[in-house]
N, C-alpha and C positions, 0 to 999 in steps of 0.2 A: 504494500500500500504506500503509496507516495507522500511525501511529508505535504504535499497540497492537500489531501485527504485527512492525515491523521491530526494537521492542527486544529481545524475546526472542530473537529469529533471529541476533541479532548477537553477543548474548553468547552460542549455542551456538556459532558460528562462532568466536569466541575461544576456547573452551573448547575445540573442536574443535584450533584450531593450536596451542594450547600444550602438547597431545598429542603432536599429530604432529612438535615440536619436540623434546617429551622425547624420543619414540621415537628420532629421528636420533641425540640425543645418546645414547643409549643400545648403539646401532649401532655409533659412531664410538669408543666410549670402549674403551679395552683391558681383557680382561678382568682381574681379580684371579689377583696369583700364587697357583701352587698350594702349598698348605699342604706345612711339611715334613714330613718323618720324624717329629720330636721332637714337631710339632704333633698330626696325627693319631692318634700315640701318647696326648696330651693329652687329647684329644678322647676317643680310644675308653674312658680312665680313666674320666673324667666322665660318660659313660654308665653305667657298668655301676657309679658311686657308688663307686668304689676308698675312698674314704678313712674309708666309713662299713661297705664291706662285706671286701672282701681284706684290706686290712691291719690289721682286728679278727679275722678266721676263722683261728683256728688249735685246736691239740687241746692246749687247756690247762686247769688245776684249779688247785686251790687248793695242791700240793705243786710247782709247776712254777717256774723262775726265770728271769726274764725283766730283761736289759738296756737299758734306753733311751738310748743312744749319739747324743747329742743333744736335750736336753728340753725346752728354750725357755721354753713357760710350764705344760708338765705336762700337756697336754689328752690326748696317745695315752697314757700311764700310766696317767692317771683311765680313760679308757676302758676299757683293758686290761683295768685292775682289775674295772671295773665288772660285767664278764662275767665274770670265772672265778677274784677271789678269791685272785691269782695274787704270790710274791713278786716286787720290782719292786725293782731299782736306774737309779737316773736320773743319768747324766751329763752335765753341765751346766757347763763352765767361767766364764763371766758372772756374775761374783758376785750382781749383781744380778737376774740369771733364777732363778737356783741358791735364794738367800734365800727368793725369793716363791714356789718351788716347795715349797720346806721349810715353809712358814707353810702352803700349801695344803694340803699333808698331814700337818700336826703333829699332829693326832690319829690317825693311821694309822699303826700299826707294824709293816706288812708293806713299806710304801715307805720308801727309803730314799734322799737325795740326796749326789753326790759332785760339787762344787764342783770337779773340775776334766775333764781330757781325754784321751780314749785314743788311745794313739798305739806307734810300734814301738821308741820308747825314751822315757826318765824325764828330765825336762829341763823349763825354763825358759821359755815363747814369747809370741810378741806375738800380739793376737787385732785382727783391724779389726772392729769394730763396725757393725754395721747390721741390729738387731732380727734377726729369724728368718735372715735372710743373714749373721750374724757371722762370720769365717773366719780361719784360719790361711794361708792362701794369697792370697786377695785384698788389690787394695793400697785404700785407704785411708789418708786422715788422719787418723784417732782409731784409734789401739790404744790397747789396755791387754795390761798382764803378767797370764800367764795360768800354769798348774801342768798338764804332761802325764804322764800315767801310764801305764803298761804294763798290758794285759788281762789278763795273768799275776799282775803283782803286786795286780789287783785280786779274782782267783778264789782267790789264795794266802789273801788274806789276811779275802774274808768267805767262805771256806773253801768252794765250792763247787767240785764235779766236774763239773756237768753243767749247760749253758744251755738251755732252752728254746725261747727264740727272743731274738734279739738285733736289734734297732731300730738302724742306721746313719743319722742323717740328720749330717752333720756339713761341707756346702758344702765340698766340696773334698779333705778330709782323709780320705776313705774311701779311696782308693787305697793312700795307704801303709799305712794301718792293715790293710786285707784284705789286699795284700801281707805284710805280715808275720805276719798268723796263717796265713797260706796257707803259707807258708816254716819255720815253726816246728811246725808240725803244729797247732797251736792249734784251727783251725777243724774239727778232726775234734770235739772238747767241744761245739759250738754245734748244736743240732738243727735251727733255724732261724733262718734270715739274712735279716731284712728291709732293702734297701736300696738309698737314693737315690741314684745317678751324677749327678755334675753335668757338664754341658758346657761350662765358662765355662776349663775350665784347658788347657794346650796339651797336645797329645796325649791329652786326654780318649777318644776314640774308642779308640785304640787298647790305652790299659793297662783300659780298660772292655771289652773282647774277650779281652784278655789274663787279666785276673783273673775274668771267665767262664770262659776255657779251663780254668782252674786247677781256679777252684771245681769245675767238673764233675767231677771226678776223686772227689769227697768229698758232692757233693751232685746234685741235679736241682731246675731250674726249677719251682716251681706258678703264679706267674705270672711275667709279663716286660712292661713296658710302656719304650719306652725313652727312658732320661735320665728317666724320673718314678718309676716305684717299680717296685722286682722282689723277688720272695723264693725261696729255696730251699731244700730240705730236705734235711736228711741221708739216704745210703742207708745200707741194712742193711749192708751189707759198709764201712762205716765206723764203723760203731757199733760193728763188732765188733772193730774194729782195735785 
C-alpha cells in the first residue's frame, strides 16, 4: 500500500480512537447533580424574562404610590417610572447608593430618596457592605453605621394611606420587616408586595413559609418563584377591613 494511501487511513484511524476514547470517558464519568429547588426556580425566572416582564406588570398610573425597599442604584424605580408615571419612594441606607440615586433623579419630582432602612423598630445599625448584597445580617469586615426607620413612621409622615405596590429587596432583613407589618396590621395599606426571600440566613425556609402563611390571610400569590422573586396582592375582603 503506498504511503499516499496509508496516511490518510491512519489519521482517520486516530480520529476514529480519540472518539471512541471520548465516548468511554463519557460513559464512565458520573453524571451532573440535579439542579435544586432554588435553581430550577432560577431557571424557570429567566425564561419567562421575570425581571423585565412580572416585576414591571402591575395596575399602576400616575396617582398610585409605590415603595422601593431597597434601591441600590435606582434601575427598578427608573423602570417603574418609566411605564406609569407613578409616585416612587426609594429606600436606600448606603449613603453612597442613596447620593447617586438622588443625583439620578434630581430633576424628577415624583421620586423621592430616603437615605436610610425599614425595619420593625427606629434604631441605630451596622450595614456589611458588598454592592447589591449589603446586609444587616450578614457578617463581614467593613460595616458602616446605618439609620433604620419604621414603615409607619414613614407613611405618617409623607402622609400616605395607601401603597401601591411595595418592592422588598433588602438581603436578609425582609423577614422581620414583613413580620412586623404582618403583626401590626400594617400590611392590610400595601396593595402589592413584591419580594425577594433570601436563603443565606438560618431558618430561612421556614419563617419564609411562615410569613407566607400569614400573608395569605390578607393577600394571594400572582407569582411565586422560590428564594428569587414573589408578589402578592391584596384581597377585596382586606381592603375593606
Amino acid at each position: 500500500m503506498s504511503a499516499a494511501v496509508t496516511a490518510p487511513l491512519a489519521r482517520l484511524l486516530r480520529a476514529a480512537g480519540r472518539e471512541l476514547a471520548a465516548i468511554g470517558d463519557r460513559l464512565h464519568r458520573p453524571p451532573p447533580p440535579a439542579p435544586t429547588e432554588q435553581e430550577r426556580a432560577f431557571r424557570a425566572w429567566q425564561a419567562v424574562s421575570g425581571d423585565k416582564t412580572l416585576r414591571l406588570e402591575y395596575p399602576l398610573d400616575q396617582r398610585s404610590v409605590v415603595l422601593d425597599v431597597g434601591g441600590f442604584e435606582g434601575q427598578w424605580a427608573s423602570d417603574i417610572f418609566a411605564r406609569y408615571l407613578c409616585r416612587i419612594h426609594v429606600f436606600e441606607p448606603m449613603r453612597a447608593f442613596a447620593d447617586a440615586i438622588a443625583r439620578r433623579f434630581a430633576a424628577n419630582d415624583r421620586i423621592k430618596v430616603h437615605a436610610v432602612a425599614l425595619g420593625p423598630a427606629a434604631r441605630r445599625a451596622e450595614l456589611t457592605i458588598a454592592a447589591d448584597g449589603s446586609s444587616l445580617y450578614m457578617p463581614g469586615a467593613q460595616r458602616v453605621p446605618i439609620d433604620v426607620v419604621t414603615p409607619e413612621q414613614v407613611l405618617a409622615e409623607e402622609k400616605i394611606d395607601d401603597v401601591s405596590l411595595m418592592k422588598i429587596n433588602i438581603e436578609g432583613a425582609e423577614y422581620d420587616l414583613l413580620d412586623h407589618m404582618i403583626s401590626t396590621g400594617l400590611v392590610r395599606r400595601i396593595e402589592n408586595i413584591q419580594v425577594q426571600f433570601h436563603s443565606q440566613l438560618p431558618e430561612a425556609e421556614r419563617r419564609m413559609r411562615d410569613i407566607q402563611a400569614r400573608l395569605a390571610e390578607t393577600h394571594h400569590p400572582t407569582f411565586q418563584y422560590r428564594f428569587v422573586w414573589e408578589s402578592w396582592r391584596r384581597t377585596a375582603s382586606a381592603s375593606a377591613a
